[in-house]
C-alpha positions, 0 to 999 in steps of 0.5 A, spaced: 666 052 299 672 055 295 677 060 297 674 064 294 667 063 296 671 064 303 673 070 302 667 073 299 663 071 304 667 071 311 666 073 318 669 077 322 674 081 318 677 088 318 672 093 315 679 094 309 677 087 307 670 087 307 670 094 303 673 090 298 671 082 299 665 083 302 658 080 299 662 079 292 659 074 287 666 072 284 666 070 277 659 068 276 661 066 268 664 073 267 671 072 268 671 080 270 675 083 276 670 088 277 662 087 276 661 087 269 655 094 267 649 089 266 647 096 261 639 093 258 632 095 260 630 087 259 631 080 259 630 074 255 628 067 255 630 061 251 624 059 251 616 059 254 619 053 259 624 058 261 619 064 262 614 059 266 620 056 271 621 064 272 615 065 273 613 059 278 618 061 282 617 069 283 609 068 284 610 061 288 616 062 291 623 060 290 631 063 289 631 068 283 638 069 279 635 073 274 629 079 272 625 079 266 625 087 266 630 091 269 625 096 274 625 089 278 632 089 278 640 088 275 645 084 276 650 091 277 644 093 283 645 086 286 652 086 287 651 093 290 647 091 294 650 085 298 656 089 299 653 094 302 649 089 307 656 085 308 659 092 310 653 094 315 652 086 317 645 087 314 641 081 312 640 084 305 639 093 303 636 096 297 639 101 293 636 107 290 638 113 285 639 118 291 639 119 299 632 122 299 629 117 294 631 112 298 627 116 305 622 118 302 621 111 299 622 108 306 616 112 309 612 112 302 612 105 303 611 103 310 606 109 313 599 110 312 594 115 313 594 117 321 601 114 322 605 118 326 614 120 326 619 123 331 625 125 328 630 129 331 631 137 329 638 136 326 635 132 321 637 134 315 634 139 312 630 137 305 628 130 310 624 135 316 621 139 310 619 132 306 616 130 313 612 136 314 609 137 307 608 132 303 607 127 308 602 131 312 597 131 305 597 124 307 595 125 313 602 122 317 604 127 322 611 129 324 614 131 330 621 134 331 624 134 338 631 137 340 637 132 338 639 128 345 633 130 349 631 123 350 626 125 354 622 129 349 623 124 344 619 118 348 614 124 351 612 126 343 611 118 342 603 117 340 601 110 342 599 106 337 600 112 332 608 112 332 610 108 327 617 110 326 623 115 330 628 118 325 635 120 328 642 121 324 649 120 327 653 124 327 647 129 325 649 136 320 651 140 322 653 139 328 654 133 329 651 130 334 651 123 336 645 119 339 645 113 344 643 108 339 642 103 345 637 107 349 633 110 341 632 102 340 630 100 346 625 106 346 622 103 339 622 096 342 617 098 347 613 103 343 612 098 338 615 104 334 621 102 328 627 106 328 631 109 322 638 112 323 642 116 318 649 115 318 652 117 312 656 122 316 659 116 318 659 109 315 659 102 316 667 103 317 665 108 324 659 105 325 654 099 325 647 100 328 643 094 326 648 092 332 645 096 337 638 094 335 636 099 330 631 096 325 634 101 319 640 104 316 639 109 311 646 112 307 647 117 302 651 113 298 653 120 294 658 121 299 663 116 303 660 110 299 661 113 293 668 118 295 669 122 288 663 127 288 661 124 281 654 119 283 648 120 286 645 114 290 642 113 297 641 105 300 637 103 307 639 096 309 636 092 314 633 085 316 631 081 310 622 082 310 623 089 311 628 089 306 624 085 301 618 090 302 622 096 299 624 092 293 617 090 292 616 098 292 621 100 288 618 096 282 612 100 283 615 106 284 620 105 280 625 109 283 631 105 280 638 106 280 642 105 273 647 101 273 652 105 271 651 109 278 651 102 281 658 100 278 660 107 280 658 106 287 660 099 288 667 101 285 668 107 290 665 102 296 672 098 295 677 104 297 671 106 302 675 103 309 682 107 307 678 114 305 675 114 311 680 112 316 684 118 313 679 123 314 678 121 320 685 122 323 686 129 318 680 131 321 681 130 328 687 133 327 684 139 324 678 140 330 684 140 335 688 145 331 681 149 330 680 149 338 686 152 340 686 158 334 685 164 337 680 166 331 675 160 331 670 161 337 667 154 337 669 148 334 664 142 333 666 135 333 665 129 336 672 127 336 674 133 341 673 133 349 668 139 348 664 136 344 656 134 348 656 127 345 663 126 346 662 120 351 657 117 347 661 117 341 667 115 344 663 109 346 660 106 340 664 109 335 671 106 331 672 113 328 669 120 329 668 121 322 671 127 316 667 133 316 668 138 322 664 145 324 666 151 326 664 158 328 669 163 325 670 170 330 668 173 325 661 176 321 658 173 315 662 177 310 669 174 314 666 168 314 666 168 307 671 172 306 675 167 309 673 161 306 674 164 299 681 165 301 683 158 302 687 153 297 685 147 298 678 146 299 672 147 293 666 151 296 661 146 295 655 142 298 656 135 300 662 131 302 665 124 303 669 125 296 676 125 295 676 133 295 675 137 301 669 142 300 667 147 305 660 150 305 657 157 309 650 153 311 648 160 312 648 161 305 649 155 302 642 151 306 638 156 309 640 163 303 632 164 304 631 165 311 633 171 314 639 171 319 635 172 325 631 166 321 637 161 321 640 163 328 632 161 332 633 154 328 641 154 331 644 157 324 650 162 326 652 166 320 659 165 322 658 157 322 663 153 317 662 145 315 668 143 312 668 137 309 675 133 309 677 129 302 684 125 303 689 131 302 694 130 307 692 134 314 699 138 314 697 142 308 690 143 310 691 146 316 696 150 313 692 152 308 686 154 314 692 158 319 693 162 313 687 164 312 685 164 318 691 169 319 687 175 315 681 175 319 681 182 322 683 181 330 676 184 331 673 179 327 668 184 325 661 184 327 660 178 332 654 174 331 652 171 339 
């Protein structure tokens, strides 16, 4: 073995080296520093003793270095995936073009007609609405349970129907965090697989395939990415469930462009200095929160106020970059505070280099009614405030500045 190959491939190292290091195939032929955009739709072969090689090994069984068409893999999609499996400590993932291809996927190809899921009510919200339409007119029935009854969640299990439990940690935008321990003894002794979303936390904070989970599911669009510029999604797990999905997806063909990979495995290198940084800015932004007398509720599971604080505490390294808040205030000093402020965009998503903030009770739930959202625990005055990696000082300096234009009644309080 090389120094090189050493490297790549080590056991053990700290997430940094891992981020940058980890699952690459150095050289290759290429004599590139970076993964060269393998950018074709085909692949040629020298001559028909090649092509029958190839084939051999594909139908019969055998390692296979290349791909005769580009729905069935790329070299740049590779290189991806086994970095982020190295992160995770996965046997292998699989990429796709984004988040929801990637969990609409996932149940697209494991689920059958009468097959049943639980999933937890802070689920994301396109994830819940996916499991309760399309699903349904499959005949795969959804149950949604409250985020951290553990009781209700094995009680909604059906035998010999549940085929999966469905959680995310930390959850938005709360950001509960589920014990990962107890959800994936529940799936061993149901027979039931478990699938959690992490993107909130990443393999930096978190690894659940070490607790047992069967599958980890990531918007690669946030952390993995880290610059608000490309669409990905990406489940990792053990290597036959994962060769399933990569089956699937050259029937589905929800593939993604190698450009989007190289993007995503560009943002990956930086992706343990990203996220320590945000970790420290927003703690130091929830605390700061906490002890403002314009802020109601502060949710994050990095403060001692927080439900799941224990729980975190006990599985996680760092408790992530986006802290929620309740502003003492109606929907229109929330808003107005928000537009106020210098540092953030207002916009959706997170994980990037920019802070973005959103109000979900217009950016998520606009069509339903203020009563609507606040029966599913959406207050108008919530705030998400997705940290980039700005410095601390001057967000919160930004936030206090604001924050002291609120008006002293705070307008309307919602309860």
């Amino acid at each position: 073995m090389t120094k090189n190959d050493s490297i790549a491939n080590g056991k053990g190292q700290g997430a940094s080296t891992r981020s940058v290091h980890g699952g690459a195939e150095r050289d290759k032929g290429f004599h590139s520093m970076t993964t060269p955009i393998v950018q074709t739709a085909t692949y040629t072969f020298d001559n028909t003793a090649k092509v029958i090689e190839f084939l051999d090994k594909k139908v019969y069984g055998g390692e296979l270095d290349r791909e005769e068409y580009a729905r069935y893999g790329n070299p740049s999609v590779w290189s991806l995936e086994r970095r982020i499996a190295d992160l995770e400590g996965a046997d292998d993932a699989v990429v796709y073009p984004s988040g929801m291809s990637a969990v609409t996927s996932l149940f697209l190809t494991v689920l059958g007609p009468g097959t049943h899921i639980v999933m937890t009510d802070d689920c994301y919200r396109r994830t819940r609405q996916f499991c309760e339409t399309t699903l349904k007119k499959f005949g795969i029935d959804t149950s949604i349970v409250p985020m951290g009854d553990c009781e209700a969640l094995e009680a909604a299990i059906v035998p010999r129907k549940t085929r999966f439990i469905f959680t995310e940690t930390p959850t938005n935008p709360y950001l509960r965090v589920a014990d990962l321990s107890r959800l994936a003894e529940l799936g061993k002794r149901h027979r039931a697989l478990t699938l959690l979303d992490t993107t909130f936390a990443t393999p930096v904070n978190l690894r659940p395939l070490e607790f047992g989970i069967d599958f980890v599911l990531h918007s690669a669009t946030k952390y993995f990415g880290g610059h608000n510029d490309v669409l990905a999604g990406v489940i990792a797990g053990g290597a036959g469930r994962i060769k399933a999905l990569k089956d699937a997806r050259g029937i589905l063909g929800n593939v993604i462009d190698p450009h989007q990979a190289f993007l995503v495995e560009r943002g990956l290198k930086t992706l343990a200095v990203r996220v320590r940084h945000q970790n420290e800015s927003a703690l130091r932004v929830a605390r700061f929160l906490e002890n403002h007398a314009k802020i109601e509720r502060v949710y994050y599971p990095g403060l001692e106020s927080h439900p799941d604080h224990d729980i975190a505490s006990a599985q996680m390294s760092g408790f992530g970059g986006v802290v929620s808040f309740e502003v003492a205030g109606d929907i229109k000093s929330t808003s107005d505070f928000i537009d106020r402020l210098r540092i953030p965009y207002i916009a959706p998503s997170l994980g990037g280099t920019e802070s973005l903030i959103e109000q979900p009770a217009y950016f998520s739930y606009y069509d339903l009614s203020s009563e609507e959202r606040l029966a599913i625990g959406i207050k108008d005055n919530l705030v998400r405030f997705a940290l980039g990696i700005e410095d601390a000082d001057d967000i919160i300096a930004d936030l206090d500045e604001s924050l002291s234009q609120v008006p002293a009644n705070g307008g309307a309080r919602q309860v």
